[in-house]
C-alpha positions in Angstrom: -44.5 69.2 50.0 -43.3 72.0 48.6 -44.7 73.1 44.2 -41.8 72.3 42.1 -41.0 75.7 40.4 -41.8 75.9 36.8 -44.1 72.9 36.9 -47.4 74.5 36.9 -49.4 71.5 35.9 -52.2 72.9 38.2 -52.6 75.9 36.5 -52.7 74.3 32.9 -53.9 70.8 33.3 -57.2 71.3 35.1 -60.7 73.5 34.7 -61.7 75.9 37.1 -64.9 76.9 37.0 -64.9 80.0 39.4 -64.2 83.1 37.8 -60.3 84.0 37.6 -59.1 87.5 37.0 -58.4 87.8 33.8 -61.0 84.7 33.0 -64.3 85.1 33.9 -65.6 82.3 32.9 -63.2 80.0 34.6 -60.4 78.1 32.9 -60.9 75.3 30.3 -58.8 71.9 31.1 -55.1 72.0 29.3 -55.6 76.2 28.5 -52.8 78.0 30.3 -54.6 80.3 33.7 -54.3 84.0 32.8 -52.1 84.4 36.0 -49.7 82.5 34.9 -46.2 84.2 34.3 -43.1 83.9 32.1 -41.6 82.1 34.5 -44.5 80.0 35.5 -45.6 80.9 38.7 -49.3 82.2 40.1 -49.6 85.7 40.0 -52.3 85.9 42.7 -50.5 84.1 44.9 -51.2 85.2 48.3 -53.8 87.4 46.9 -57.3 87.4 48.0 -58.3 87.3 44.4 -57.2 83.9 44.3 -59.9 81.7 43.7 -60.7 79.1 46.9 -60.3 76.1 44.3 -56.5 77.0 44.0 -55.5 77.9 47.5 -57.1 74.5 48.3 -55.1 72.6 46.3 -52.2 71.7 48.0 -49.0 69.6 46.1 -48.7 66.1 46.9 -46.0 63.4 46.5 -49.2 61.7 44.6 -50.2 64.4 42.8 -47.2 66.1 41.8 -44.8 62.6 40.8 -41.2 63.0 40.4 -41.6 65.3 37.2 -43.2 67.4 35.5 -44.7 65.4 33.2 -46.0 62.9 36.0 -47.7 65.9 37.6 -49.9 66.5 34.4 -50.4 62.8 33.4 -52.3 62.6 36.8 -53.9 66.1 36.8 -55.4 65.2 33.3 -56.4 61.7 34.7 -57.9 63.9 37.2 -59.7 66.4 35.0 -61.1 63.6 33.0 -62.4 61.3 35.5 -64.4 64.2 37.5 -65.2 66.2 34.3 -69.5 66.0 34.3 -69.2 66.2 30.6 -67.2 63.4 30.4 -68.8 61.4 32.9 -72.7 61.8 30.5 -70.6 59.9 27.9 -69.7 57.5 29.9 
């Protein structure tokens, strides 16, 4: 499966802890990545700058839904069910 262009629901709706150019300190959960262009695309991609955790991630029919908005519903539901702080509270 191929990223739908201008979703970018991976590079807003989840934390990265690794250090990003332009971040580093990682990337809160819902804040926009610093690589992140007008149009919505990855700047580092196919960089070697690129941090492991986002080359990894690969879109899926699961993942990624029909829309946009499906994409970040389950990216958040993802963020918040393996978030450590979140899981304390629990």
């Amino acid at each position: 499966m191929e990223c739908r262009i201008g979703c970018a629901a991976c590079c807003i709706a989840v934390s990265i802890s690794s250090p990003i150019p332009g971040m580093p300190d990682g990337k809160p959960a819902g804040v926009p990545c610093a690589q992140l262009t007008a149009d919505r695309r990855c700047a580092l991609f196919g960089k070697p700058e690129r941090p492991a955790v986002c080359g990894g991630l690969q879109a899926s029919e699961d993942m990624c839904g029909a829309t946009n908005e499906e994409a970040f519903a389950f990216l958040a539901e993802l963020e918040r069910a393996t978030s450590p702080a979140l899981k304390r509270k629990a």
